[in-house]
Backbone of each chain as nested JSON, in Angstrom:
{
  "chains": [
    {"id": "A", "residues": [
      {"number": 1, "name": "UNK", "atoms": {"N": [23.103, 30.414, 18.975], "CA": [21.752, 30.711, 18.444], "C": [20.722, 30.407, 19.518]}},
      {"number": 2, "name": "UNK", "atoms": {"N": [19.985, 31.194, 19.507], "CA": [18.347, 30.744, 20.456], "C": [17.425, 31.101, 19.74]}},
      {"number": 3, "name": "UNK", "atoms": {"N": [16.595, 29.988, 20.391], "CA": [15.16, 30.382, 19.633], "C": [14.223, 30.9, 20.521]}},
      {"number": 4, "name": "UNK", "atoms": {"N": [13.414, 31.992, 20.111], "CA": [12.39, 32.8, 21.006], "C": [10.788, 32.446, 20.26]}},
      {"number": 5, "name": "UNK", "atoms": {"N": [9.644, 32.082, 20.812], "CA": [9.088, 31.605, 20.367], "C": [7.723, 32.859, 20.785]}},
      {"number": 6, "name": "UNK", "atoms": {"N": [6.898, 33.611, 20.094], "CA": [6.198, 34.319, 20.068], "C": [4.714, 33.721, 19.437]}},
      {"number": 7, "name": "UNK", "atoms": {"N": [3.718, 33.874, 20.845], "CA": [2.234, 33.222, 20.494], "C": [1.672, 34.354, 20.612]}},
      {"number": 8, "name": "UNK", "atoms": {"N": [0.469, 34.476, 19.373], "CA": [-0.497, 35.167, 19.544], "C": [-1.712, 35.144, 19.048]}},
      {"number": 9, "name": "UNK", "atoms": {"N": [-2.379, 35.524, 20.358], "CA": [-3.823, 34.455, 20.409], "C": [-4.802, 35.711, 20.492]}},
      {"number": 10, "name": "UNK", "atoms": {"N": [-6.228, 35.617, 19.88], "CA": [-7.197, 36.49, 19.599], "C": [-7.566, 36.56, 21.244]}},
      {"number": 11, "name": "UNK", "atoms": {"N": [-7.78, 38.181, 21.588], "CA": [-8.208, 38.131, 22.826], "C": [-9.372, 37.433, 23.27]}},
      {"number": 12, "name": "UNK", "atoms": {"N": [-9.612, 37.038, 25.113], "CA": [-10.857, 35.995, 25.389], "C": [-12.164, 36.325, 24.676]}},
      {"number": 13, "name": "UNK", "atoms": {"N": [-12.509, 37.912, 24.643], "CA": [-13.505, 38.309, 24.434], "C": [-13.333, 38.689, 23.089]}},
      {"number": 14, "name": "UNK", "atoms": {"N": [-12.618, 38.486, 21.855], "CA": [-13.072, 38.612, 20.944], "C": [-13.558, 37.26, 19.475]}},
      {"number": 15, "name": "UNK", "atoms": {"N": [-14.783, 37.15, 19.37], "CA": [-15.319, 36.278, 18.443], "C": [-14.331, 35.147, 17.706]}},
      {"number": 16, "name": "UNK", "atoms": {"N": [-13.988, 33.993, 17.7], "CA": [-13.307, 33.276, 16.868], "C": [-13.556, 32.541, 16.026]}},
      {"number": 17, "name": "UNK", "atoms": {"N": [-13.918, 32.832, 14.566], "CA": [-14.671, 32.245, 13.543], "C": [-13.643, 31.266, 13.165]}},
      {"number": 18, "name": "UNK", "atoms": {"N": [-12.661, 30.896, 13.103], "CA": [-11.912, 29.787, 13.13], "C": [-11.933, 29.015, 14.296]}},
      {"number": 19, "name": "UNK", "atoms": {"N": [-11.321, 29.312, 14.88], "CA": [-11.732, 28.185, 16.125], "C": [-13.176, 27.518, 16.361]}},
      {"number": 20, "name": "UNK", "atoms": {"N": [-13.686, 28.564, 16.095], "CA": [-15.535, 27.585, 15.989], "C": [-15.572, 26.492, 14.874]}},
      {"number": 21, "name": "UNK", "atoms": {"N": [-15.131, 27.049, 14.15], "CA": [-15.33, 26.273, 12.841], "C": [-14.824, 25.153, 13.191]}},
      {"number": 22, "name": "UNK", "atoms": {"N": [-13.271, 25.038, 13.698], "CA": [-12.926, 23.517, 13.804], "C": [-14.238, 22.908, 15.005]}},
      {"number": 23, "name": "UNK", "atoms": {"N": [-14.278, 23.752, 15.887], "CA": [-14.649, 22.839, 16.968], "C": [-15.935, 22.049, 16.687]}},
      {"number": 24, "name": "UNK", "atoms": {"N": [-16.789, 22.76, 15.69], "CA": [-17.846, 22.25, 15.05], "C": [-17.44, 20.379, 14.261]}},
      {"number": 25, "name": "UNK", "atoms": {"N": [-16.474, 21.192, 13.338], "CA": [-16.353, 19.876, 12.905], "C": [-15.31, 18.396, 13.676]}},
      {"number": 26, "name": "UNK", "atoms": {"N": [-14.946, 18.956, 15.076], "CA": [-14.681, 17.314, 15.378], "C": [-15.501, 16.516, 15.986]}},
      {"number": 27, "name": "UNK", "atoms": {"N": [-16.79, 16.858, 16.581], "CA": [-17.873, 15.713, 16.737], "C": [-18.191, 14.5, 14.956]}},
      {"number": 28, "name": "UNK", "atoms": {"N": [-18.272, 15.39, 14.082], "CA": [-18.27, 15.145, 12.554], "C": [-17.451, 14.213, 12.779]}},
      {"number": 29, "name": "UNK", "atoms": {"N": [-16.265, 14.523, 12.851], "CA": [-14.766, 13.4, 12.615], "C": [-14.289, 12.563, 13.94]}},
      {"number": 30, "name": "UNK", "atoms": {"N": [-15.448, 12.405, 14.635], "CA": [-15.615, 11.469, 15.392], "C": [-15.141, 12.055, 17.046]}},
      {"number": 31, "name": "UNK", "atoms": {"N": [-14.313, 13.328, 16.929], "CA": [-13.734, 13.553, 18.3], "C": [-14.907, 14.583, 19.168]}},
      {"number": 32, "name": "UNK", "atoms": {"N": [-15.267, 13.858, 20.193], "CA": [-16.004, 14.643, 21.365], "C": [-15.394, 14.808, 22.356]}},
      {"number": 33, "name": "UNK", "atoms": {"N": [-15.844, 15.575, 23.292], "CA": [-15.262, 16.387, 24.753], "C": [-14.285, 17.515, 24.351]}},
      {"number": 34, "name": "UNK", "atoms": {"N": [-14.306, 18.047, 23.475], "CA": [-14.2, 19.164, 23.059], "C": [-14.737, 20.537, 23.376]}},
      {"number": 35, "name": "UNK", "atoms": {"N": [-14.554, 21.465, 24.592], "CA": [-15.813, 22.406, 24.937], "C": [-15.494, 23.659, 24.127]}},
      {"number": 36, "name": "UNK", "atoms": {"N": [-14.12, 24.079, 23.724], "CA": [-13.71, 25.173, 22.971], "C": [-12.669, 24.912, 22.143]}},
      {"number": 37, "name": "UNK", "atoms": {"N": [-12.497, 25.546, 20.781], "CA": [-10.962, 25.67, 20.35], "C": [-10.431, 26.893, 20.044]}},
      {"number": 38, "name": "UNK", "atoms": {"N": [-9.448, 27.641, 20.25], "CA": [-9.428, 28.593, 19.761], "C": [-7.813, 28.735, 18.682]}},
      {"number": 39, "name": "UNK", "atoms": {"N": [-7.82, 29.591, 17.906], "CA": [-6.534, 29.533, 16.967], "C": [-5.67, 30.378, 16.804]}},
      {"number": 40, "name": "UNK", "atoms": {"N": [-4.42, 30.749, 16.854], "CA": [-3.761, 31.721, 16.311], "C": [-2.497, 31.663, 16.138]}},
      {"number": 41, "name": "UNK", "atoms": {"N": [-1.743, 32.519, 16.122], "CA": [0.084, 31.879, 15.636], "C": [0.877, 31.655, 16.372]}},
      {"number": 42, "name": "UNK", "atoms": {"N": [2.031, 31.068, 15.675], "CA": [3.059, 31.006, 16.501], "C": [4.594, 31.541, 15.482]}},
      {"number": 43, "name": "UNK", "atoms": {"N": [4.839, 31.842, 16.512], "CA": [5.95, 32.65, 15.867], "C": [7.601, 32.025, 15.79]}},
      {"number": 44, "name": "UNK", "atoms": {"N": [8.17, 31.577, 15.172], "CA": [9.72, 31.028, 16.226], "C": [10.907, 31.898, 15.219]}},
      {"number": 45, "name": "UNK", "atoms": {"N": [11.724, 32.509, 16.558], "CA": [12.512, 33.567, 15.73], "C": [13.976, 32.821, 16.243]}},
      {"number": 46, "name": "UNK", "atoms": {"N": [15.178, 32.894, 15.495], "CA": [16.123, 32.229, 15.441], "C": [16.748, 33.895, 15.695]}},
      {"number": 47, "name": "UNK", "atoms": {"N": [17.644, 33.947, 16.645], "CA": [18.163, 34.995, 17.182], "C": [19.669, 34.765, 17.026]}},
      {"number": 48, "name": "UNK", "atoms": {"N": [20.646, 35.621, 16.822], "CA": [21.805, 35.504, 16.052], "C": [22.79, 34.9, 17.575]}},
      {"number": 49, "name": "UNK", "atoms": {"N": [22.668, 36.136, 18.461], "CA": [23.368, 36.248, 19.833], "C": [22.689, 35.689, 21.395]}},
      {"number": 50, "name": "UNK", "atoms": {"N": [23.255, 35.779, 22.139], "CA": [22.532, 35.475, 23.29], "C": [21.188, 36.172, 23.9]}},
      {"number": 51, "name": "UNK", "atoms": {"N": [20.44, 35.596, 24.777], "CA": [19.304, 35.871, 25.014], "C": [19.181, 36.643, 26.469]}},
      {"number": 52, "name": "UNK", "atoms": {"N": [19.245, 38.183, 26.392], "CA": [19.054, 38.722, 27.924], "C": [17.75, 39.37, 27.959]}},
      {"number": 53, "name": "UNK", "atoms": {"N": [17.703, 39.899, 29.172], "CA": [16.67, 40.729, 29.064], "C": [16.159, 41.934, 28.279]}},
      {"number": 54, "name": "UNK", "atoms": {"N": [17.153, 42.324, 27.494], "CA": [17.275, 43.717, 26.398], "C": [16.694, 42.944, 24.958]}},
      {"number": 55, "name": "UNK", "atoms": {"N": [17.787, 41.91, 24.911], "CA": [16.723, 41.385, 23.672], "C": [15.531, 40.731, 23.857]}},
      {"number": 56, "name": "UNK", "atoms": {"N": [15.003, 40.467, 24.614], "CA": [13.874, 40.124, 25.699], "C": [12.743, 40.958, 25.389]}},
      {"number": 57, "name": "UNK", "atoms": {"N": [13.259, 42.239, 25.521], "CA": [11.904, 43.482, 25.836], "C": [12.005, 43.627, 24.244]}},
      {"number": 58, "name": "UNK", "atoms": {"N": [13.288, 43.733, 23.083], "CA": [13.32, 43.788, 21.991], "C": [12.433, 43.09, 21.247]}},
      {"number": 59, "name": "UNK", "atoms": {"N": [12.295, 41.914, 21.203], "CA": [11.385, 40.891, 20.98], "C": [9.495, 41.155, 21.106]}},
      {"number": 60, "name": "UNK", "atoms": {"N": [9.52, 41.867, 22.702], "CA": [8.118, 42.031, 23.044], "C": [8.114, 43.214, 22.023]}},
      {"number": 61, "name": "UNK", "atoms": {"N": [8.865, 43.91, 22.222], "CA": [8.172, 45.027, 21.446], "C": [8.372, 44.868, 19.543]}},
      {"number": 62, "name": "UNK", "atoms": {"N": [8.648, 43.341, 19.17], "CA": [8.591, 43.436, 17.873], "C": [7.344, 42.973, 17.59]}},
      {"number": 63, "name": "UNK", "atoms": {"N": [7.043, 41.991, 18.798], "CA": [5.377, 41.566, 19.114], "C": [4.34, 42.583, 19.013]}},
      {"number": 64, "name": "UNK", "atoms": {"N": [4.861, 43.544, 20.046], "CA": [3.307, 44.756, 20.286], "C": [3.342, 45.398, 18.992]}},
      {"number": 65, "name": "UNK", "atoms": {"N": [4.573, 45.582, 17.794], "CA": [4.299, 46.694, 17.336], "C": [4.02, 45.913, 15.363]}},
      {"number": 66, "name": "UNK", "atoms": {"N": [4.281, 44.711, 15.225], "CA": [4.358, 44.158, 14.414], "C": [3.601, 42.714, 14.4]}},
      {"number": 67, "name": "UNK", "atoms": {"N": [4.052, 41.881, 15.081], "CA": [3.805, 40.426, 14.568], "C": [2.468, 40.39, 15.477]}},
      {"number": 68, "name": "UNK", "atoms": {"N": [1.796, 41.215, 16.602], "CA": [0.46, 41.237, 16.834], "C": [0.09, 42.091, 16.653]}},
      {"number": 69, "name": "UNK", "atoms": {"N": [-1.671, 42.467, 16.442], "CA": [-2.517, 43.443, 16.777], "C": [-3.37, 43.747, 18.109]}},
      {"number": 70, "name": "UNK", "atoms": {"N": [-2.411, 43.982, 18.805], "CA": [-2.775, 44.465, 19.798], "C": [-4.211, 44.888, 20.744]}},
      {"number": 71, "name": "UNK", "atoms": {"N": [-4.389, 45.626, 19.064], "CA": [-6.35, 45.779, 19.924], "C": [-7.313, 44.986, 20.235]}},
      {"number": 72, "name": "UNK", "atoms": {"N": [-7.161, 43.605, 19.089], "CA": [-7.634, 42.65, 18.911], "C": [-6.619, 41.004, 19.89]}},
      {"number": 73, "name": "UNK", "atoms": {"N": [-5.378, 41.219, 19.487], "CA": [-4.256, 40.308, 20.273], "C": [-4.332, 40.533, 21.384]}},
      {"number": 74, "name": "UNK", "atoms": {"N": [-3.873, 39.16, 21.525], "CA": [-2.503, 39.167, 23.005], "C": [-1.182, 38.229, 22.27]}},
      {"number": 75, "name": "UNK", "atoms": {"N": [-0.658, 38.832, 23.126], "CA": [0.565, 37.563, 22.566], "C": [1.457, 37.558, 23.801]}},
      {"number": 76, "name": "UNK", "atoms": {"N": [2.486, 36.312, 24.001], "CA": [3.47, 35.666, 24.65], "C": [5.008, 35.502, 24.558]}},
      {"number": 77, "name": "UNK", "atoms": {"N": [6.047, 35.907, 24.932], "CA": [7.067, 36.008, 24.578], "C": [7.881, 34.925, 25.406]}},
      {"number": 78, "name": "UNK", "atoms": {"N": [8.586, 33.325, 24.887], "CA": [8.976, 33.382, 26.001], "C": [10.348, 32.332, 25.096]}},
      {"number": 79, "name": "UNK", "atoms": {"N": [11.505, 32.043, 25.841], "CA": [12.802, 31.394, 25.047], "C": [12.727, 29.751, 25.222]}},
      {"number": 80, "name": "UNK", "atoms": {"N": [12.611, 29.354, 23.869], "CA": [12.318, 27.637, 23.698], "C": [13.598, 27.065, 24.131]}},
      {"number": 81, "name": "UNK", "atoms": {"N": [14.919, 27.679, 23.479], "CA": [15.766, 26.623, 23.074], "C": [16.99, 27.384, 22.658]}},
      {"number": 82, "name": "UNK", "atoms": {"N": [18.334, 27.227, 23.674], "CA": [19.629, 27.779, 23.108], "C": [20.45, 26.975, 23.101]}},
      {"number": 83, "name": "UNK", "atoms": {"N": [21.118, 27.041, 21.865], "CA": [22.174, 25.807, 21.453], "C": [23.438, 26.793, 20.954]}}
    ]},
    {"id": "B", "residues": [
      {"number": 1, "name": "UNK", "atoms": {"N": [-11.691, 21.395, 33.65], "CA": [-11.288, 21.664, 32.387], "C": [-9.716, 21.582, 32.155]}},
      {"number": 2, "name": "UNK", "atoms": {"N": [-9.44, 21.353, 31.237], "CA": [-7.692, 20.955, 30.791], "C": [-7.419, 21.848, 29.64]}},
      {"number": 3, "name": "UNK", "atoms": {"N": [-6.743, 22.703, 28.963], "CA": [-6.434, 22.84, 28.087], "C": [-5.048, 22.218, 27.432]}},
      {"number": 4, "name": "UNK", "atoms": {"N": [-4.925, 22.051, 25.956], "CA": [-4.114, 21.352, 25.107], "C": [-3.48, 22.156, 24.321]}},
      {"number": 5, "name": "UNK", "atoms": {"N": [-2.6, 22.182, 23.819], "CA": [-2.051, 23.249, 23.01], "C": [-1.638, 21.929, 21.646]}},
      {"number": 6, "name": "UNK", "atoms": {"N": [-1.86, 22.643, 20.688], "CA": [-1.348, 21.782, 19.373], "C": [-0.692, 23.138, 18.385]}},
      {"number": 7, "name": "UNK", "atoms": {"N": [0.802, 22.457, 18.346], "CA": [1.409, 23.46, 17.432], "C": [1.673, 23.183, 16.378]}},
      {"number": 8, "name": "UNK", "atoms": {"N": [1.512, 23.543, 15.242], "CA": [1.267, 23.46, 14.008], "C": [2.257, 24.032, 12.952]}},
      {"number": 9, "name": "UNK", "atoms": {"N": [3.809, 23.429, 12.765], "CA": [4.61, 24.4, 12.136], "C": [4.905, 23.144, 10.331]}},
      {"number": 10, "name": "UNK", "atoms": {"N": [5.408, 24.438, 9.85], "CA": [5.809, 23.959, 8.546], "C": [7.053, 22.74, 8.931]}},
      {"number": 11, "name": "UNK", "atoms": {"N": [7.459, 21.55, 8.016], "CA": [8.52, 20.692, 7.894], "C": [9.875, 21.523, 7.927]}},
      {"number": 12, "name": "UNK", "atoms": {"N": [10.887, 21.51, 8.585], "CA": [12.084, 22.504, 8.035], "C": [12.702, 22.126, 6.745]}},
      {"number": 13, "name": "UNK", "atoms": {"N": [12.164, 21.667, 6.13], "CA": [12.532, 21.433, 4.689], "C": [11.853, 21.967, 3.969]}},
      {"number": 14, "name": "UNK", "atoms": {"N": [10.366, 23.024, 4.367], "CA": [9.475, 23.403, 3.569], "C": [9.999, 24.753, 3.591]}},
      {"number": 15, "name": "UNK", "atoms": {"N": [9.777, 25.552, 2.208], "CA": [10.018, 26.71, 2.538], "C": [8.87, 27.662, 2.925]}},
      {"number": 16, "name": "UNK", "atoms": {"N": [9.236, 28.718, 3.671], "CA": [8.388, 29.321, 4.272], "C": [8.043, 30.554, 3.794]}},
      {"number": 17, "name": "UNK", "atoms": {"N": [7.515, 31.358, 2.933], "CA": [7.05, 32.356, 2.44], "C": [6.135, 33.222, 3.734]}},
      {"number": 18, "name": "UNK", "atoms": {"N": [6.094, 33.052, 4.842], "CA": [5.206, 34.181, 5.655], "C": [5.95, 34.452, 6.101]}},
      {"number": 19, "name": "UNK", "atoms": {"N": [6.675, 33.313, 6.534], "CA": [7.942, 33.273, 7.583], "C": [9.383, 34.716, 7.158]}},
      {"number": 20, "name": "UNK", "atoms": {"N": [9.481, 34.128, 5.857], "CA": [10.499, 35.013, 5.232], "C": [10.185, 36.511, 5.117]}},
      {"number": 21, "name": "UNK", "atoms": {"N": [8.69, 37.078, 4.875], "CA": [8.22, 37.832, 4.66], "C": [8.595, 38.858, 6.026]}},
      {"number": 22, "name": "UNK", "atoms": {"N": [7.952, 38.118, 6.88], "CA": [8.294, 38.532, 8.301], "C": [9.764, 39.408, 8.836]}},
      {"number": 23, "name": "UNK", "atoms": {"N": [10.443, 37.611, 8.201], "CA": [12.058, 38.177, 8.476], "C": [12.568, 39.297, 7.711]}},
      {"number": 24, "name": "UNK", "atoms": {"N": [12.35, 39.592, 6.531], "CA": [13.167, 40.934, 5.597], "C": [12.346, 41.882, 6.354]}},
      {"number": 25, "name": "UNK", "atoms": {"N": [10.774, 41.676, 6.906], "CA": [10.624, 43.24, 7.239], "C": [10.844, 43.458, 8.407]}},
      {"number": 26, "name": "UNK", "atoms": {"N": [11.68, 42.935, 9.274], "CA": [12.107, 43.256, 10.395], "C": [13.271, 44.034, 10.189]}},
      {"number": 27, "name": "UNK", "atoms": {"N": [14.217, 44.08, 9.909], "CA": [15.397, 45.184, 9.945], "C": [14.964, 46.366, 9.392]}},
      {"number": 28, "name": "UNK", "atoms": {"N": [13.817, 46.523, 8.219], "CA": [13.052, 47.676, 8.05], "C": [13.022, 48.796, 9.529]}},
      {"number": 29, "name": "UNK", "atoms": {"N": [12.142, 48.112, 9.911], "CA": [11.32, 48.341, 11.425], "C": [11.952, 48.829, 12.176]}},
      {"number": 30, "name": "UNK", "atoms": {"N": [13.664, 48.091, 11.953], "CA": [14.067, 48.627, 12.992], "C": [14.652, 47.807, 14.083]}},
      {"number": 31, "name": "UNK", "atoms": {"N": [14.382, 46.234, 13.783], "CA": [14.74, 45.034, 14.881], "C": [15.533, 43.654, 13.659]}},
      {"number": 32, "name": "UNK", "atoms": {"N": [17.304, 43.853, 14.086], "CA": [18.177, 43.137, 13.503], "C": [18.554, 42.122, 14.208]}},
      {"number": 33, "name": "UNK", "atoms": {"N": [19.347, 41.097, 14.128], "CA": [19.494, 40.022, 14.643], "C": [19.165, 38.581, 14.645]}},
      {"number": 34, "name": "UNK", "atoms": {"N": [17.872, 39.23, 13.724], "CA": [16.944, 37.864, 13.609], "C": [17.377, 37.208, 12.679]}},
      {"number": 35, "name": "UNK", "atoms": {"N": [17.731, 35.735, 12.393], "CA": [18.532, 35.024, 11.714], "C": [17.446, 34.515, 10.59]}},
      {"number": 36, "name": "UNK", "atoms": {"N": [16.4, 33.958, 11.607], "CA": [15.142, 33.109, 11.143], "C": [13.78, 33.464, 11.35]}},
      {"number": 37, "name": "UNK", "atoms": {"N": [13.107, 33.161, 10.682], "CA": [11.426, 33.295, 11.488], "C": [10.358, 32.333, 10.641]}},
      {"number": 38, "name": "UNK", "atoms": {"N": [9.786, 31.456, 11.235], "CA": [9.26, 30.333, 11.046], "C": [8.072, 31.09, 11.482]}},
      {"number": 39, "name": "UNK", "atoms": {"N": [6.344, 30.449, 10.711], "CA": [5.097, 31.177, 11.509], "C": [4.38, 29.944, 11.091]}},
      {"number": 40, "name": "UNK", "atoms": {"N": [3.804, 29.456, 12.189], "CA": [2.688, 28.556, 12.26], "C": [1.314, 28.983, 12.953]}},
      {"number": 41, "name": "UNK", "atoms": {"N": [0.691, 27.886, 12.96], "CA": [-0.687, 27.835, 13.618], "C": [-0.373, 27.206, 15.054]}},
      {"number": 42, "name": "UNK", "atoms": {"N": [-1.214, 27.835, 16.013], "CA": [-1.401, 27.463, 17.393], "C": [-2.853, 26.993, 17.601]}},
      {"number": 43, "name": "UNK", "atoms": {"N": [-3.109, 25.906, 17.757], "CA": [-4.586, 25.912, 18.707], "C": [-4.554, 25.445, 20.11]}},
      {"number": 44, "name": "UNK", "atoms": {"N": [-5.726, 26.186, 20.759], "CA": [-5.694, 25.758, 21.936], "C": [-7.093, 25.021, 22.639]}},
      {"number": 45, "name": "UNK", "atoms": {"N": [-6.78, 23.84, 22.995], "CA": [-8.368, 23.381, 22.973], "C": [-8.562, 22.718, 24.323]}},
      {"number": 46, "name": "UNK", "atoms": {"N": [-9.864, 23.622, 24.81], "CA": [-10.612, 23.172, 26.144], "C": [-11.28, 21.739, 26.286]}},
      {"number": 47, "name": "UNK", "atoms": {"N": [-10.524, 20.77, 26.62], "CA": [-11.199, 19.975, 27.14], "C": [-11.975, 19.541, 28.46]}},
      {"number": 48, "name": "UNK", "atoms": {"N": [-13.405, 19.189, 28.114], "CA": [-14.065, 18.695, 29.774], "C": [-13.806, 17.846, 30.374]}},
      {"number": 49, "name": "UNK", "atoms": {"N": [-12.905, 16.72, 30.177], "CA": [-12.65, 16.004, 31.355], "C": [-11.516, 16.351, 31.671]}},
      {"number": 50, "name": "UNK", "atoms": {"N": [-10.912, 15.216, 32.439], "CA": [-9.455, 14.91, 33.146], "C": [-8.547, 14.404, 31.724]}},
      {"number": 51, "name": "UNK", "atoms": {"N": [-7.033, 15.329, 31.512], "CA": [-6.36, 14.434, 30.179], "C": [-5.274, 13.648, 30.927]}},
      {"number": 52, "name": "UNK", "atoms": {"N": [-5.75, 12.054, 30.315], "CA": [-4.534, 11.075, 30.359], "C": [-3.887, 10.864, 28.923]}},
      {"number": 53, "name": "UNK", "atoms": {"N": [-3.196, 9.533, 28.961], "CA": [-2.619, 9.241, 27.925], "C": [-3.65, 9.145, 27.021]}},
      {"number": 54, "name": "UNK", "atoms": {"N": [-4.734, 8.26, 27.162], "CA": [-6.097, 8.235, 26.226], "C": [-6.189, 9.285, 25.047]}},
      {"number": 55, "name": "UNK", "atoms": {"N": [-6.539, 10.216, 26.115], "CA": [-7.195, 11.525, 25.514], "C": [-6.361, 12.36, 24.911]}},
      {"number": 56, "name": "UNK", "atoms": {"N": [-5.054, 12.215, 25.567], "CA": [-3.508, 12.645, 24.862], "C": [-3.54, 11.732, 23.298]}},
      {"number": 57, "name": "UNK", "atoms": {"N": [-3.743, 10.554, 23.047], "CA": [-3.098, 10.194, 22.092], "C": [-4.744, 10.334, 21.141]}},
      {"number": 58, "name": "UNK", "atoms": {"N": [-5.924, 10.607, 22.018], "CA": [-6.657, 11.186, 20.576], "C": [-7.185, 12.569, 20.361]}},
      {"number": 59, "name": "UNK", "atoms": {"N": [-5.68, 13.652, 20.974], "CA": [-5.998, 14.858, 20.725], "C": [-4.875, 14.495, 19.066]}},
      {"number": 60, "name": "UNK", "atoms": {"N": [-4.228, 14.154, 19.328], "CA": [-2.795, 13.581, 18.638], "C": [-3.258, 12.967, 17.046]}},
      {"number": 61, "name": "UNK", "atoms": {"N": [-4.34, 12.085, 17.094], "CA": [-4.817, 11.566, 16.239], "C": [-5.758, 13.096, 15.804]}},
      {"number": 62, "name": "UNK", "atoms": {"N": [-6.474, 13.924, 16.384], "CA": [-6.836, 14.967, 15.804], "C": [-6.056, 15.644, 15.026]}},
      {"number": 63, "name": "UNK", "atoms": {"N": [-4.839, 15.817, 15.529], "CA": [-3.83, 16.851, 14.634], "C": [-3.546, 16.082, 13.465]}},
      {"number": 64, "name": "UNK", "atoms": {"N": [-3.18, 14.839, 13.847], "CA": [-2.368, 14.225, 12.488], "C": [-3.863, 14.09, 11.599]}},
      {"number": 65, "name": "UNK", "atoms": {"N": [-4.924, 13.657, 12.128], "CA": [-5.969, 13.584, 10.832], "C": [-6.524, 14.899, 10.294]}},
      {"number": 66, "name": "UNK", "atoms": {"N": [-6.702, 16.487, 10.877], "CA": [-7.499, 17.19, 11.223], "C": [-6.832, 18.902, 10.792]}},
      {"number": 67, "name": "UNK", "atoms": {"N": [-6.399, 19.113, 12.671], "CA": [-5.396, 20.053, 12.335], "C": [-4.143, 20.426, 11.345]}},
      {"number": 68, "name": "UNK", "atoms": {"N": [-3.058, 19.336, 10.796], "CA": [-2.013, 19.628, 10.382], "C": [-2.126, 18.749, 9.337]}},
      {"number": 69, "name": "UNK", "atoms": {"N": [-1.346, 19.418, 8.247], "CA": [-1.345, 18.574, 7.44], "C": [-0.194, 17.917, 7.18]}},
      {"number": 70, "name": "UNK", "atoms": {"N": [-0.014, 16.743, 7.388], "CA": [1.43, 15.934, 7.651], "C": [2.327, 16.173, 6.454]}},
      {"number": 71, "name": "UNK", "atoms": {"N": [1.834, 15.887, 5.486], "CA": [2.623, 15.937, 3.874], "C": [3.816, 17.101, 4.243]}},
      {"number": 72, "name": "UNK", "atoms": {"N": [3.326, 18.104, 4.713], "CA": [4.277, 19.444, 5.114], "C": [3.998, 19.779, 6.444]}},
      {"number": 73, "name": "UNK", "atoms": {"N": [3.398, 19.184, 7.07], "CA": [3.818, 19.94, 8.522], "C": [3.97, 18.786, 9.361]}},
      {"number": 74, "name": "UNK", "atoms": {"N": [4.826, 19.687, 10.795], "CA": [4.905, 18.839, 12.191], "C": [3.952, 19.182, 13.272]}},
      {"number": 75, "name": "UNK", "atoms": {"N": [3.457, 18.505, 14.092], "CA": [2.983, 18.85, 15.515], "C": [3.524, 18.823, 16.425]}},
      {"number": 76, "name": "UNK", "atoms": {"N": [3.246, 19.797, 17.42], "CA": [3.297, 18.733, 18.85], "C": [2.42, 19.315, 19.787]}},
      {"number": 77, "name": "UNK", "atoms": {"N": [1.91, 18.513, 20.437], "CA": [0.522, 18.15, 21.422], "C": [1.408, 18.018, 22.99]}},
      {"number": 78, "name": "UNK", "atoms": {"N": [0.527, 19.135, 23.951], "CA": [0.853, 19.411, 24.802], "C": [0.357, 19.997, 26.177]}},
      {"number": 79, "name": "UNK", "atoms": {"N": [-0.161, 19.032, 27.256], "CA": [-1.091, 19.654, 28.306], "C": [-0.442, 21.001, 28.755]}},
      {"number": 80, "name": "UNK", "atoms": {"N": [-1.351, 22.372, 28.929], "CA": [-0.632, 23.681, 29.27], "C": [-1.211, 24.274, 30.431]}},
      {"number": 81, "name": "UNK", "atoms": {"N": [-2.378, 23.109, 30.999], "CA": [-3.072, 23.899, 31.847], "C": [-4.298, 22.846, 32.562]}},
      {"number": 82, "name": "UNK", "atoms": {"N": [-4.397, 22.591, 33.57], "CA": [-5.685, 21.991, 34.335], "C": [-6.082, 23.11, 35.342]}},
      {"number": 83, "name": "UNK", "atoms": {"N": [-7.591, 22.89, 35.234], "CA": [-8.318, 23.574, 36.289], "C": [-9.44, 22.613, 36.691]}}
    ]}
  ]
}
């Protein structure tokens, strides 16, 4: 089994009404030096077989065409952990 | 500037309803293999100074008070980047 771990994060330039929101409130809850936060998912996929480059590009493209939005996303493809 | 990454996943004892959602509609689509799929929250947060242990253990105290909610979830806190 391996695990492939898929992040995807709102592009630089688009608005993050969550991430503001927290960043607002940790001066509130006491934490400063905070200059940005930003938020988005993470993905962890438990893969049956071994990890090459075919299931590799398989993966990205379950990213581009599903688990991100692209116009708005980016996302990251990369292998945590094979046991 | 430093950035931090805090990952934000469900307990593996919790069940996961996005997660699962995810997984049945993948062989739809068209992409088999996938055993599992777990979906959490990612944040990523710009800090202005230099991070040591300090600032490591009160990004840490952010997650556990803030970001995640312990009852059902895990973290983990992680420098990903200095400039």
């Amino acid at each position: 089994m391996a695990r492939v771990v898929v992040d995807v994060m709102l592009k630089p330039e688009i608005l993050d009404p969550q991430g503001q929101a927290v960043q607002r409130a940790l001066p509130r809850l006491g934490f400063d030096g905070v200059v940005d936060v930003r938020q988005g998912k993470r993905f962890e996929l438990e893969l049956a077989g071994p990890v090459d480059d075919t299931v590799l590009d398989r993966v990205r493209e379950m990213a581009r065409t599903f688990l991100a939005n692209t116009v708005i996303e980016d996302f990251d493809v990369r292998v945590e952990e094979v046991s």
